[in-house]
MDAnalysis code that builds the backbone (N, CA, C; Angstrom):
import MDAnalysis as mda
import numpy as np

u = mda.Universe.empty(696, n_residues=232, atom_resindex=np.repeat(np.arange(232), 3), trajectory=True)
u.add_TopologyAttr("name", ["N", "CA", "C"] * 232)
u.add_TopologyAttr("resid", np.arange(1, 233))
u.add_TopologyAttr("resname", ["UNK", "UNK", "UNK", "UNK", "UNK", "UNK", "UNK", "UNK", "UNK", "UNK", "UNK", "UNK", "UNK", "UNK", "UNK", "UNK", "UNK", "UNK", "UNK", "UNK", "UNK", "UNK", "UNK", "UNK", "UNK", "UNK", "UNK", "UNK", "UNK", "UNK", "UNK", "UNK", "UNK", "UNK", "UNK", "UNK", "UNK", "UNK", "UNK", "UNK", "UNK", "UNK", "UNK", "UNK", "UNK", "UNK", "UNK", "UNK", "UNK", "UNK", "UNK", "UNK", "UNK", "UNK", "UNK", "UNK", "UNK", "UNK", "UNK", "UNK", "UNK", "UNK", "UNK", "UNK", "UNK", "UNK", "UNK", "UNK", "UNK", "UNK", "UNK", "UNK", "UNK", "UNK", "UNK", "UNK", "UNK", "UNK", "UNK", "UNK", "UNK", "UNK", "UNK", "UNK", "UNK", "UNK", "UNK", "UNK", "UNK", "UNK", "UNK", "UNK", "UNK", "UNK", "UNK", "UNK", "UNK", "UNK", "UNK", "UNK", "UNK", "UNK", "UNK", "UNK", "UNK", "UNK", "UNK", "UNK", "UNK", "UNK", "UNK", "UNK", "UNK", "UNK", "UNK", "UNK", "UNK", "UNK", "UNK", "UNK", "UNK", "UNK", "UNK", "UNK", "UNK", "UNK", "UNK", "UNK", "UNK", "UNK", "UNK", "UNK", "UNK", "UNK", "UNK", "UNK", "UNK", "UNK", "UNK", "UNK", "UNK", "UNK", "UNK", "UNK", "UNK", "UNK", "UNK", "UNK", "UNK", "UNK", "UNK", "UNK", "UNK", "UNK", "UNK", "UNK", "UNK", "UNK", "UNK", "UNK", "UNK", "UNK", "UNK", "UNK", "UNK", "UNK", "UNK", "UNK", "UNK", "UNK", "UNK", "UNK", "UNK", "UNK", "UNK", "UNK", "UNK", "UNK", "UNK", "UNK", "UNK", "UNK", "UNK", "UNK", "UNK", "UNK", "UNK", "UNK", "UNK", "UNK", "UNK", "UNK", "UNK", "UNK", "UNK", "UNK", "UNK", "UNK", "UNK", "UNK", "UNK", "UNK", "UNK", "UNK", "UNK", "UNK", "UNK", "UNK", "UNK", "UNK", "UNK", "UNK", "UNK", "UNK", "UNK", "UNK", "UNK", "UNK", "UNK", "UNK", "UNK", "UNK", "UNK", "UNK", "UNK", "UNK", "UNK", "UNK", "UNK", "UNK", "UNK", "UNK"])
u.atoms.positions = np.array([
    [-20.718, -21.065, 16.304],
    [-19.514, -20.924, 15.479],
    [-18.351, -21.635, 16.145],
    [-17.502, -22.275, 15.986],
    [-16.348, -22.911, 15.988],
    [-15.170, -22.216, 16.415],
    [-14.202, -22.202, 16.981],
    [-13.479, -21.482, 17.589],
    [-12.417, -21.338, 16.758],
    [-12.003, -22.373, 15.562],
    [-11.309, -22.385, 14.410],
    [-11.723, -21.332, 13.007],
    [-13.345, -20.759, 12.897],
    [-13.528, -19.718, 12.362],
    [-13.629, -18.672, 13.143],
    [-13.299, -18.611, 14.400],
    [-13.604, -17.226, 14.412],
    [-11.993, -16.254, 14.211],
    [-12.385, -14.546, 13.943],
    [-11.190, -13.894, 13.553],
    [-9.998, -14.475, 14.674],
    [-8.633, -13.968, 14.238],
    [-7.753, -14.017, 15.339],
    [-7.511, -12.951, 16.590],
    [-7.288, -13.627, 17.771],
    [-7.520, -13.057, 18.922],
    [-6.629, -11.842, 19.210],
    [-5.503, -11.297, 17.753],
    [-4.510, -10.253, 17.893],
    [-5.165, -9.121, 17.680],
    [-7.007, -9.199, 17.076],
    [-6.987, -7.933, 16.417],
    [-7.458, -7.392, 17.574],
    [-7.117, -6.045, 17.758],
    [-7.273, -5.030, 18.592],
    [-8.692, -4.340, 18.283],
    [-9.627, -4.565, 19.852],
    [-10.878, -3.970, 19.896],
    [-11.346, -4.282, 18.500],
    [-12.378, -5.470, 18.240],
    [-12.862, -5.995, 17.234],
    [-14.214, -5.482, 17.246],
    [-15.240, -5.057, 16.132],
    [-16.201, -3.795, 16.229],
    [-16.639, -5.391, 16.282],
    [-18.515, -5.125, 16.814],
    [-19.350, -6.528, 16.888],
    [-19.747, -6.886, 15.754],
    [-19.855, -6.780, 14.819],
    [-19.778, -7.918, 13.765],
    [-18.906, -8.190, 13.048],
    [-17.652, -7.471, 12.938],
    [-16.359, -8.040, 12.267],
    [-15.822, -8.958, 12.923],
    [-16.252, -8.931, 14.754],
    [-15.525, -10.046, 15.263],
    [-16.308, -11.014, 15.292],
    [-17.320, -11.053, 14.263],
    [-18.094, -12.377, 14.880],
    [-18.280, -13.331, 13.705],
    [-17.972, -12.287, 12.464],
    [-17.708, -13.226, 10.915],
    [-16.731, -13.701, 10.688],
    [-16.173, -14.627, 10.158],
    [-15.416, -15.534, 9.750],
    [-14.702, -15.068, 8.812],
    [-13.460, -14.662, 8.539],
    [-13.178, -13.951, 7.096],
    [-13.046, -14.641, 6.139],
    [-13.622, -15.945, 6.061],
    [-13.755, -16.955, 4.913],
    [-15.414, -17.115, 4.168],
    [-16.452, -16.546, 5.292],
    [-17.381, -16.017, 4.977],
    [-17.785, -14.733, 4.711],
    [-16.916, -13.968, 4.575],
    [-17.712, -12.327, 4.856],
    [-17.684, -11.705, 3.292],
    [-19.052, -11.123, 3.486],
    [-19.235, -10.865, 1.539],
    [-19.701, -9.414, 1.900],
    [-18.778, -8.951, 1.136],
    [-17.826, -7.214, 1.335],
    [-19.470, -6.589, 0.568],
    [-19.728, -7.495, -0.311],
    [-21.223, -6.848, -0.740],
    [-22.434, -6.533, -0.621],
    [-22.499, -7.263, 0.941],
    [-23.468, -7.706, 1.529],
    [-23.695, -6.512, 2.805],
    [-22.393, -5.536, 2.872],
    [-22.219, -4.570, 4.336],
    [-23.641, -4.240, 4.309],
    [-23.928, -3.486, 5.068],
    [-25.089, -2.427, 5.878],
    [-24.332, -1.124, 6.450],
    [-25.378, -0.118, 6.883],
    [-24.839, 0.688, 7.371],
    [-24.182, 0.304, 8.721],
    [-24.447, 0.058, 9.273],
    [-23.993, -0.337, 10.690],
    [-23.201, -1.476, 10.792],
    [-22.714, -2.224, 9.775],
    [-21.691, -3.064, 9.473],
    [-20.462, -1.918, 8.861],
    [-20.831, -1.675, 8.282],
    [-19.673, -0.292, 7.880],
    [-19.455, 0.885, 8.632],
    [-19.849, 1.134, 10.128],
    [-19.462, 1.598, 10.735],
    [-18.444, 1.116, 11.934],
    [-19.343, -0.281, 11.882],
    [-18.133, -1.407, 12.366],
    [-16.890, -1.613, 12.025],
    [-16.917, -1.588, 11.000],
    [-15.662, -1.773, 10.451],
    [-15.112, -0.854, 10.306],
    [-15.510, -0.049, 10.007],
    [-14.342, 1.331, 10.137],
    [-14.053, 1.606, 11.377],
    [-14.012, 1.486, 12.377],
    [-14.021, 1.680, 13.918],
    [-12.904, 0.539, 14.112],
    [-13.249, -0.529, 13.563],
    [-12.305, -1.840, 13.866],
    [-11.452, -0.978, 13.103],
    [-10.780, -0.858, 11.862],
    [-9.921, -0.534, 10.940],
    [-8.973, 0.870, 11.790],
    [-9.235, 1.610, 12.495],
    [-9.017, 2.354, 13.011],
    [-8.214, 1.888, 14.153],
    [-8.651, 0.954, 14.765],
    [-8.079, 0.574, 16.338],
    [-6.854, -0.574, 15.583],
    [-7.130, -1.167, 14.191],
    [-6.173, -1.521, 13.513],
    [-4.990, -1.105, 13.315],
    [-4.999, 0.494, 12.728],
    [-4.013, 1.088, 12.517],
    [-3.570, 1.534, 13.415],
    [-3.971, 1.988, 14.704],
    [-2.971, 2.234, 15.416],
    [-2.204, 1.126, 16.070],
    [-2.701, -0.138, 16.177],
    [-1.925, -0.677, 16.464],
    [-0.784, -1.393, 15.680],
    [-1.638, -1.524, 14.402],
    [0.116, -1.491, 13.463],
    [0.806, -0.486, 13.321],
    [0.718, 0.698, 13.821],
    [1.658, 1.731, 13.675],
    [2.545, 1.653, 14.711],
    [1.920, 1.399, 15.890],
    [2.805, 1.432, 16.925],
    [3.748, 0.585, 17.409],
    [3.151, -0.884, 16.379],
    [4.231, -1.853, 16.142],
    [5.015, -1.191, 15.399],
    [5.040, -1.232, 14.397],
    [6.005, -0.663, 13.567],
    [7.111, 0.718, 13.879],
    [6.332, 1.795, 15.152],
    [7.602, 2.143, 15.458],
    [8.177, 1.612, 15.832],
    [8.382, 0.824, 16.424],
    [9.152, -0.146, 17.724],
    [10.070, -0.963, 17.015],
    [10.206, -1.135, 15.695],
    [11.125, -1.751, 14.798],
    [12.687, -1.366, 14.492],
    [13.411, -1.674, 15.929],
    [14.817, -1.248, 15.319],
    [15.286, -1.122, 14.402],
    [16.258, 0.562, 14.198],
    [16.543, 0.797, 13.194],
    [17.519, 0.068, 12.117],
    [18.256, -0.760, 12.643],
    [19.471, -1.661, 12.315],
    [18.095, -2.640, 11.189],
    [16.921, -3.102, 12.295],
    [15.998, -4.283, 11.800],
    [15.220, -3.560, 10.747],
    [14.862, -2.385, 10.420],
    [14.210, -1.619, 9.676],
    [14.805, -1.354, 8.274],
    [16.546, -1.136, 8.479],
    [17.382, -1.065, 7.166],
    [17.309, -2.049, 6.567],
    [16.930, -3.697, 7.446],
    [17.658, -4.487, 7.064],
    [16.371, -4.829, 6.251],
    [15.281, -5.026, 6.783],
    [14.044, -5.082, 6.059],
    [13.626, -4.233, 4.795],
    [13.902, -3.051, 4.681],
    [13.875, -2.293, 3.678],
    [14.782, -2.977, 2.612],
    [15.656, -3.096, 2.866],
    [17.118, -3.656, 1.910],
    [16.509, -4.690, 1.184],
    [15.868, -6.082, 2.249],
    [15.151, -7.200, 1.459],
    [14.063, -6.730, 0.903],
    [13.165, -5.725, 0.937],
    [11.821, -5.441, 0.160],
    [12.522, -4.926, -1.263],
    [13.849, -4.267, -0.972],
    [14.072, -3.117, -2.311],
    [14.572, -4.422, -3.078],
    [15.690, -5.487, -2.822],
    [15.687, -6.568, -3.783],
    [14.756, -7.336, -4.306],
    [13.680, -8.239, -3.502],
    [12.308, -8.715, -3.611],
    [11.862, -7.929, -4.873],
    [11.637, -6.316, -4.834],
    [10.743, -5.548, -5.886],
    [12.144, -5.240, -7.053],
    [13.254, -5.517, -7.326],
    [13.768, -5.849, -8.325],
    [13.763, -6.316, -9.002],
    [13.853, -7.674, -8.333],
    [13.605, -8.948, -8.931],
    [11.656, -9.740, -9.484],
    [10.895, -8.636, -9.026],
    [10.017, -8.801, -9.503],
    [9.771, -7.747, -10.801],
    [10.097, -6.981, -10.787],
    [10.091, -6.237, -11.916],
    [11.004, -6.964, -13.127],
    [12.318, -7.054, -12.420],
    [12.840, -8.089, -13.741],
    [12.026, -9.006, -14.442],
    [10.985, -10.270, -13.141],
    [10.919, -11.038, -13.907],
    [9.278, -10.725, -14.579],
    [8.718, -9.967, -14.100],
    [7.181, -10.085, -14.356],
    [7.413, -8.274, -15.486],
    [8.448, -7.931, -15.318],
    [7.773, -6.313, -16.225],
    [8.787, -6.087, -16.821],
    [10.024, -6.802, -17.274],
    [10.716, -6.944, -18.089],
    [11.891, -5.746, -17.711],
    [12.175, -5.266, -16.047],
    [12.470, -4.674, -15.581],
    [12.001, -3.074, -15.503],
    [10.780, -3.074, -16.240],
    [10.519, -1.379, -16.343],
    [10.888, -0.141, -17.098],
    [11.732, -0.721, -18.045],
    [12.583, 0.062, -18.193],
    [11.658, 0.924, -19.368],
    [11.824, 2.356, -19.430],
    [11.230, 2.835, -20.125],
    [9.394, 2.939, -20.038],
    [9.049, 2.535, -18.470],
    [7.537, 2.776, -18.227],
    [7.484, 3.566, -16.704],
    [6.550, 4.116, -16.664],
    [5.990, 4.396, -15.391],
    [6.102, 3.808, -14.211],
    [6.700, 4.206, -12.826],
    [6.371, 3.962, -11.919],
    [6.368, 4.684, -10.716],
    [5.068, 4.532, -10.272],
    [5.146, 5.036, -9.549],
    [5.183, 4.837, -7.707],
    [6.572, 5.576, -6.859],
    [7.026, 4.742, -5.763],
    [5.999, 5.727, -4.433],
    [6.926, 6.099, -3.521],
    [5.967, 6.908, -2.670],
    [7.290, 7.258, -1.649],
    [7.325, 8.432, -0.829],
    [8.361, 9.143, 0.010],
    [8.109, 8.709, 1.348],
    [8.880, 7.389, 2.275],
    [8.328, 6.997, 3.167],
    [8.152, 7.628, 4.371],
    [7.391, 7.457, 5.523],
    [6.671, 8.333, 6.577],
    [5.881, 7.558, 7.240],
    [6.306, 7.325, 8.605],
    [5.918, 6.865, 9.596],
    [6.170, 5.546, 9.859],
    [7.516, 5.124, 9.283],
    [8.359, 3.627, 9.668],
    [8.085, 2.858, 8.388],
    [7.491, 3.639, 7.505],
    [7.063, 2.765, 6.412],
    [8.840, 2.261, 5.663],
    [8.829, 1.285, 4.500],
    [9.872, 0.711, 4.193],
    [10.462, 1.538, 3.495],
    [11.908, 1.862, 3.551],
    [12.257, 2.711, 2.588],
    [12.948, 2.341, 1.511],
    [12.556, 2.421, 0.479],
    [12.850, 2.216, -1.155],
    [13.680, 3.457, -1.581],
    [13.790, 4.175, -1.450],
    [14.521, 5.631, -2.240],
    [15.344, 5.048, -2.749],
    [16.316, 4.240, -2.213],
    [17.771, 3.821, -2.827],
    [17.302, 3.141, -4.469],
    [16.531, 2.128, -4.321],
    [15.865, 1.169, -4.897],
    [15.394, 2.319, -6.017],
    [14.521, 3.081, -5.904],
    [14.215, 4.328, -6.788],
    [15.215, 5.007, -7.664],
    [16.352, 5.299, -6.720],
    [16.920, 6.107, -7.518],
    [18.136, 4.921, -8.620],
    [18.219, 3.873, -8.370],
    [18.882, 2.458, -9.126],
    [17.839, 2.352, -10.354],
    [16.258, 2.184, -9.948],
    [15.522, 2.071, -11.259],
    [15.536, 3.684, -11.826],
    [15.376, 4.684, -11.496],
    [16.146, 6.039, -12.478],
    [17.422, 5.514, -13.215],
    [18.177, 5.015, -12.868],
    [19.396, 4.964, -13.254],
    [19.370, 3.927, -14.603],
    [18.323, 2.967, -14.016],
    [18.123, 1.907, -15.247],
    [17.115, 2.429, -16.511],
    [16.675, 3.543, -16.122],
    [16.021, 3.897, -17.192],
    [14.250, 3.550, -17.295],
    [14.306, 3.823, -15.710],
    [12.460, 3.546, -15.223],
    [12.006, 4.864, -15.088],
    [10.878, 5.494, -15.605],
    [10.842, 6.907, -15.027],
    [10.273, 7.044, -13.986],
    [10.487, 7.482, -12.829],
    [9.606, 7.486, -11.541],
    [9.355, 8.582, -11.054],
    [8.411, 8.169, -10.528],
    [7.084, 9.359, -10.078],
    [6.513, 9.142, -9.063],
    [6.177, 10.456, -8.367],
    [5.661, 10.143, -6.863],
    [4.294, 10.691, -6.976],
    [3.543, 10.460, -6.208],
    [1.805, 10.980, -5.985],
    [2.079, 12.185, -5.205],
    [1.029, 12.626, -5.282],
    [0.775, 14.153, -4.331],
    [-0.684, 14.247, -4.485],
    [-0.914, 14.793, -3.139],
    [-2.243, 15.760, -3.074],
    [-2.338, 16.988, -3.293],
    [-3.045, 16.742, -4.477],
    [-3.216, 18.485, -4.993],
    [-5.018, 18.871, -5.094],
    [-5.142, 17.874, -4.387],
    [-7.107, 18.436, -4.016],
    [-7.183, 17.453, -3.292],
    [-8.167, 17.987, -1.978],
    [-8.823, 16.879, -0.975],
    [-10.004, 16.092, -1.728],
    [-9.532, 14.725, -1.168],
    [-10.619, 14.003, -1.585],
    [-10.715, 14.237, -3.119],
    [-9.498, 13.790, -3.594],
    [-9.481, 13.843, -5.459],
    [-8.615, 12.919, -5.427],
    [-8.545, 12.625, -6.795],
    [-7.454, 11.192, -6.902],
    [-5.885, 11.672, -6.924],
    [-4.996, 10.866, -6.558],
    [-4.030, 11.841, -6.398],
    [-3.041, 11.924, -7.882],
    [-2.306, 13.259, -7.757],
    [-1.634, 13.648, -9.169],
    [-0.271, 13.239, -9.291],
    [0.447, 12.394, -10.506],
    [1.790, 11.854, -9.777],
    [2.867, 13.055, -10.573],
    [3.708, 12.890, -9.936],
    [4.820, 14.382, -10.837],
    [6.199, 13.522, -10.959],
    [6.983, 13.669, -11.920],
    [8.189, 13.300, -12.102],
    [9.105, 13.225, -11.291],
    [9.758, 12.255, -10.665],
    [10.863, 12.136, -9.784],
    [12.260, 12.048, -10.116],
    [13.405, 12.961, -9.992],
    [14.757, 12.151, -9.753],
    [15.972, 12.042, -8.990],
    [16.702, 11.748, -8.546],
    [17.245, 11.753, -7.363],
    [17.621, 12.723, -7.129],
    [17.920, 14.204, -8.067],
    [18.342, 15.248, -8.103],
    [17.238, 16.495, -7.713],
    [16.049, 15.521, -7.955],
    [15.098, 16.450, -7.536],
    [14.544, 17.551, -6.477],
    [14.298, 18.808, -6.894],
    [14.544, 19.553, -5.184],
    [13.124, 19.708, -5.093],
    [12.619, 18.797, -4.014],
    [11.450, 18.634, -2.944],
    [10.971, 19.630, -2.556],
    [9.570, 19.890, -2.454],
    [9.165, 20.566, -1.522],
    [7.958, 19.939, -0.894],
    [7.473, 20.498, 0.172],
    [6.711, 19.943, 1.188],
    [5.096, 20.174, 0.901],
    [4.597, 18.607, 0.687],
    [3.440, 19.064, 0.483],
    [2.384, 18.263, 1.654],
    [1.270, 17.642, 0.793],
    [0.481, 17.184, 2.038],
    [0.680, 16.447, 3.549],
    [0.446, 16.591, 4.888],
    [1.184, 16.152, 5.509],
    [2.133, 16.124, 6.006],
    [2.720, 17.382, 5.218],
    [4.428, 17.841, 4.985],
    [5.307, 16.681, 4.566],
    [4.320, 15.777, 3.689],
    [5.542, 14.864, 2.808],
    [5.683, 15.386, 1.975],
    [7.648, 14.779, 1.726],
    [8.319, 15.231, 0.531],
    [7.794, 15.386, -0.698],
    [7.562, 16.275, -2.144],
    [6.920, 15.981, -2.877],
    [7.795, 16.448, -3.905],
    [7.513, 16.345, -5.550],
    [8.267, 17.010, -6.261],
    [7.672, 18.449, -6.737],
    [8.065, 19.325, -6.816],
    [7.100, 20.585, -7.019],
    [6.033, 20.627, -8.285],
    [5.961, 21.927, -8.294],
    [4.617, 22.018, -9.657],
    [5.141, 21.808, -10.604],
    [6.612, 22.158, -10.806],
    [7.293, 22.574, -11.954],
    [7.403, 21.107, -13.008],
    [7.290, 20.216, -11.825],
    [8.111, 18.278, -12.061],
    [6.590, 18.715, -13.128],
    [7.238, 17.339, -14.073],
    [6.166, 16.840, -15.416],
    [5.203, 15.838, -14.526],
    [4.068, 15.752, -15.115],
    [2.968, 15.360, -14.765],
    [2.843, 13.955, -15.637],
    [2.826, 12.677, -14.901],
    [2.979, 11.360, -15.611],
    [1.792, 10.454, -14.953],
    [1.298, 9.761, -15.813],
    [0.518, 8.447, -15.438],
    [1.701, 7.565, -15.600],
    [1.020, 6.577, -14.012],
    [1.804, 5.710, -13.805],
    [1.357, 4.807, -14.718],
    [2.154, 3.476, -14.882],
    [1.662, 1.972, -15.247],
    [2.400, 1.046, -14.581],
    [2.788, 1.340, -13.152],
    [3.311, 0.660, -11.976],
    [3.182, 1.303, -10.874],
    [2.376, 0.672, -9.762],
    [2.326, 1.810, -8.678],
    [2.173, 1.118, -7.429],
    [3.484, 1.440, -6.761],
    [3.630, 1.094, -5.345],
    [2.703, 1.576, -4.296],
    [2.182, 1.018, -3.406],
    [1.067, 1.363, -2.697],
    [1.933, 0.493, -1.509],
    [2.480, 1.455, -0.547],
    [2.810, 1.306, 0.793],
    [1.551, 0.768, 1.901],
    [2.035, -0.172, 2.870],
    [0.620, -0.949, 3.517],
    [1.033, -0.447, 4.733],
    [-0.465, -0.037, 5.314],
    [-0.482, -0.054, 7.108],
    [-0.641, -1.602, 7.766],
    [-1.284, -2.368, 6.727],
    [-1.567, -3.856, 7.347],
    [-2.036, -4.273, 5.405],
    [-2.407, -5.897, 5.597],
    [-2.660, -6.820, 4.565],
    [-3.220, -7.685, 4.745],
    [-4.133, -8.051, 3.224],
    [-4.753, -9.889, 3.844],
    [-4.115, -10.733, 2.488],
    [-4.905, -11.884, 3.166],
    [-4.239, -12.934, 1.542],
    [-5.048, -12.816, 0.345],
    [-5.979, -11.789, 0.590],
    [-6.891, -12.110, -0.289],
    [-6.477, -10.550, -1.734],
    [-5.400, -9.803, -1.054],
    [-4.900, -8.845, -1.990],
    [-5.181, -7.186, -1.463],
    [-6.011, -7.311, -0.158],
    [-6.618, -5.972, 0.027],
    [-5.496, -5.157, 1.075],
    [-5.838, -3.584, 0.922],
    [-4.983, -3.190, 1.975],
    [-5.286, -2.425, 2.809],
    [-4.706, -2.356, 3.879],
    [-4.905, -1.040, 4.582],
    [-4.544, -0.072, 4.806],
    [-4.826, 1.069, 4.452],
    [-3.891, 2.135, 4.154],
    [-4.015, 2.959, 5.489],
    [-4.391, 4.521, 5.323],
    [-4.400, 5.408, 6.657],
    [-5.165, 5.583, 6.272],
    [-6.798, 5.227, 5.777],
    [-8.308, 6.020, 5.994],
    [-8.702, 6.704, 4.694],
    [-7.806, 7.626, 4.387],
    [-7.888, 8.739, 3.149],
    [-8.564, 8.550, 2.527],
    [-8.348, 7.296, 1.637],
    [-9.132, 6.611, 0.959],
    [-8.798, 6.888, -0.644],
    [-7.422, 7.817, -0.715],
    [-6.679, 8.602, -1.827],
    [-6.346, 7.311, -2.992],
    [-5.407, 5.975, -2.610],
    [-5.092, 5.229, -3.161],
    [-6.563, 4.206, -4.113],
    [-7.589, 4.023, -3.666],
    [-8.809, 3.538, -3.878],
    [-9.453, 4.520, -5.020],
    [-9.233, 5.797, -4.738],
    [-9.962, 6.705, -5.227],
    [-9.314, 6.861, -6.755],
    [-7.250, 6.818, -6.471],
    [-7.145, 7.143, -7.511],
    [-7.292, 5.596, -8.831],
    [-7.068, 4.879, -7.813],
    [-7.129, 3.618, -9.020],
    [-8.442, 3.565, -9.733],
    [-9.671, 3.838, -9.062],
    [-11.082, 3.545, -9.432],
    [-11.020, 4.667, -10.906],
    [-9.896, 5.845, -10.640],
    [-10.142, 6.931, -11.731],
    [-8.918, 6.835, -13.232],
    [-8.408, 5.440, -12.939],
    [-7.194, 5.611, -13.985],
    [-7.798, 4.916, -14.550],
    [-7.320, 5.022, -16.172],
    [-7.927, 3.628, -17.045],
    [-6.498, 4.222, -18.494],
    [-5.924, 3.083, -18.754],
    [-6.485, 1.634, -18.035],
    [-4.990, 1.010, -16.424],
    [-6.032, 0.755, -15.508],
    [-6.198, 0.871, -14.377],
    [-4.220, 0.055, -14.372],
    [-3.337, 0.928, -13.664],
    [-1.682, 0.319, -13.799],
    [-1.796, -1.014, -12.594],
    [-0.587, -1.718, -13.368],
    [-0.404, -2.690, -12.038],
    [-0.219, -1.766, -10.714],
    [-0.481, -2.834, -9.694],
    [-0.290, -2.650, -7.960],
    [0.259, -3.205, -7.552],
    [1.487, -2.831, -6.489],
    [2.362, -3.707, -5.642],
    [2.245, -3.143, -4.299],
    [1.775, -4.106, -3.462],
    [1.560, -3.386, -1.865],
    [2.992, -3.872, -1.996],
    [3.304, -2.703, -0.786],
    [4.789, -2.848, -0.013],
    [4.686, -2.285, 1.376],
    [5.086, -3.983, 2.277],
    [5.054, -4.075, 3.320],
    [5.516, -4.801, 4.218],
    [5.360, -5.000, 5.849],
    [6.137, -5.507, 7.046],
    [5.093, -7.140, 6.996],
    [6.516, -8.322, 7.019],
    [5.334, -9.433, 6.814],
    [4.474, -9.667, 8.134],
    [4.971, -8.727, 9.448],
    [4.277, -8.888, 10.602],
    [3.207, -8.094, 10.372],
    [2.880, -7.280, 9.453],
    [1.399, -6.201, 9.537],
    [0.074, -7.503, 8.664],
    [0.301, -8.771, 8.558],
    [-0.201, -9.277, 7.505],
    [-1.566, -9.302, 8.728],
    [-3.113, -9.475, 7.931],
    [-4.195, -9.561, 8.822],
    [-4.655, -10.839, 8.185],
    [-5.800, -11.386, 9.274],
    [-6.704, -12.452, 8.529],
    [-7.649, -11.992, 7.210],
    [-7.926, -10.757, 7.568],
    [-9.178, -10.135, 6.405],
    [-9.079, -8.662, 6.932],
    [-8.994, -7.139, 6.249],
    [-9.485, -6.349, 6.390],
    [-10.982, -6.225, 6.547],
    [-11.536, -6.920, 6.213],
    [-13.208, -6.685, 6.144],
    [-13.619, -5.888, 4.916],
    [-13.005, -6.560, 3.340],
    [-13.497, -5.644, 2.320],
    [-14.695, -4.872, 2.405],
    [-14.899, -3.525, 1.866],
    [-15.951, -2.555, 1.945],
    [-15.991, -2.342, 0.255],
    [-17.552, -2.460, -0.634],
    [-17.365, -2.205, -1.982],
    [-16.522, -1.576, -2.687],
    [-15.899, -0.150, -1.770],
    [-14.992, 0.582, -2.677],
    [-13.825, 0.108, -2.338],
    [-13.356, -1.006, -1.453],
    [-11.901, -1.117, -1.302],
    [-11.328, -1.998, -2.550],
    [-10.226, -1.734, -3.278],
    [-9.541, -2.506, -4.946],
    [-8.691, -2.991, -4.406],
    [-8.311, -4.852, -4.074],
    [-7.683, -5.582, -4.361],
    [-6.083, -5.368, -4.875],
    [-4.849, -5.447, -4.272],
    [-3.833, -5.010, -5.356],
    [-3.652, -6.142, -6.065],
    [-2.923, -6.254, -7.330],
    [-2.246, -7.073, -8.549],
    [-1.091, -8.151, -7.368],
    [-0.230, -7.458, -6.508],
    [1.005, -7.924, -6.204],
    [1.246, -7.302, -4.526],
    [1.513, -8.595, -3.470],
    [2.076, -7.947, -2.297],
    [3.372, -8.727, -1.736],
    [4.017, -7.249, -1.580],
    [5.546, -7.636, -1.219],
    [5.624, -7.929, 0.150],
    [6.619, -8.639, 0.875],
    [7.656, -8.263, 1.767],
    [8.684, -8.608, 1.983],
    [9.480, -8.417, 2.944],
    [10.487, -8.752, 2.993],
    [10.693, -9.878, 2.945],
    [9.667, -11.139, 3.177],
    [9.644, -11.966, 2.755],
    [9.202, -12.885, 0.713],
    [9.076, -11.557, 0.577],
    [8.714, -12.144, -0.520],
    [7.570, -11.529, -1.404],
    [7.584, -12.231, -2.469],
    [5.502, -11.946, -2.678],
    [5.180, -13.000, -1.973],
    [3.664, -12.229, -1.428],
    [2.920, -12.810, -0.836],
    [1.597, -13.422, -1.282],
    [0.946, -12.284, -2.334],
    [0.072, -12.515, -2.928],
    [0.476, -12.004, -4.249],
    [-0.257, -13.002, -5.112],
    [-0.171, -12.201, -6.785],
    [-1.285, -12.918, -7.402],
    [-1.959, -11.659, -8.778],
    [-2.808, -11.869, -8.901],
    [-2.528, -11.787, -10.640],
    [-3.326, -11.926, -11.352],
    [-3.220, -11.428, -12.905],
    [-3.115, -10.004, -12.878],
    [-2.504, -9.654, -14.007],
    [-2.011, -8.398, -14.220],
    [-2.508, -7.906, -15.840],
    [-2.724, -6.857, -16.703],
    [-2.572, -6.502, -18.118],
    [-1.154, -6.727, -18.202],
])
């Protein structure tokens, strides 16, 4: 193999066959058991090390990044969803350095987007989204993230932000393991757009797709979109 295909030398503790495929060759359909244990092991030593980048992101550099993601996803909604107004979306309550949108949230409330956050209301079920508004009084649910209570109305999204631990070019993401975001898209129909939202330093060469991992529609960052795909 060529020293020009092989993965890049940043990823942390590379399992033995993710580091030895090419992510221009690797066919997500093709795993084995012991390729998928690989990779989940790699994916793991992944996330912690994008997490721990990502604490380390001054807070001054963190506002400022958030600020450019919340315009970026404005201006994509303007131009690709006719600003939203009057549909589903659904954002997420950030946790653990992730980007924070709230402001951005509570501007599309204001414009007349209805927004909605996910919750876990069964392990290992797809997750349930409940009505959001800036007035909303929170209570603590999975994880002890913010959530809206039982009482909030119960909405399907048809926009749904999906926060990234890491990214590739090819649309896939990495989340924290759960496997909640995968689970719930595989169970909606018909299936809402996706916008990863994320740090353009978490970007990867390839997660190492696994059959059940879904591709998003759209990935943000502060730089921009990064990837976009067809949409309904």
């Amino acid at each position: 193999m060529n020293e020009q295909d092989k993965p890049a030398a940043r990823f942390a503790s590379p399992p033995c066959m993710a580091g030895e495929i090419a992510p221009d060759y690797f066919d997500p359909l093709g795993t084995d058991a012991t390729q998928a244990r690989d990779v989940a092991r790699w994916r793991r030593a992944e996330r912690a090390r994008l997490r721990g980048a990502r604490g380390k992101i001054p807070v001054a550099e963190h506002r400022r990044t958030s600020q450019a993601l919340a315009g970026h996803l404005l201006d994509l909604l303007s131009n690709r969803f006719g600003g939203a107004r009057g549909r589903v979306l659904s954002g997420y309550w950030p946790i653990k350095g992730e980007p924070d949108l709230r402001a951005a949230l509570a501007d599309l409330h204001d414009a007349g987007v209805m927004i909605a956050l996910p919750i876990v209301e069964e392990k290992a079920a797809p997750l349930v989204f409940r009505r959001w508004t800036p007035t909303t009084r929170m209570v603590l649910g999975d994880w002890n993230i913010p959530v809206p209570p039982a009482k909030a109305a119960r909405v399907t999204p048809e926009i749904m932000l999906a926060p990234l631990m890491g990214w590739d070019g090819a649309g896939y993401r990495l989340g924290y393991g759960g496997g909640y975001f995968d689970r719930t898209l595989a169970a909606l129909s018909p299936r809402p757009a996706t916008i990863g939202i994320g740090f353009q330093s978490a970007q990867l060469a390839t997660i190492y797709p696994q059959p059940h991992d879904i591709a998003l529609d759209v990935i943000l960052t502060e730089a921009g979109v990064q990837v976009t795909r067809e949409t309904p």
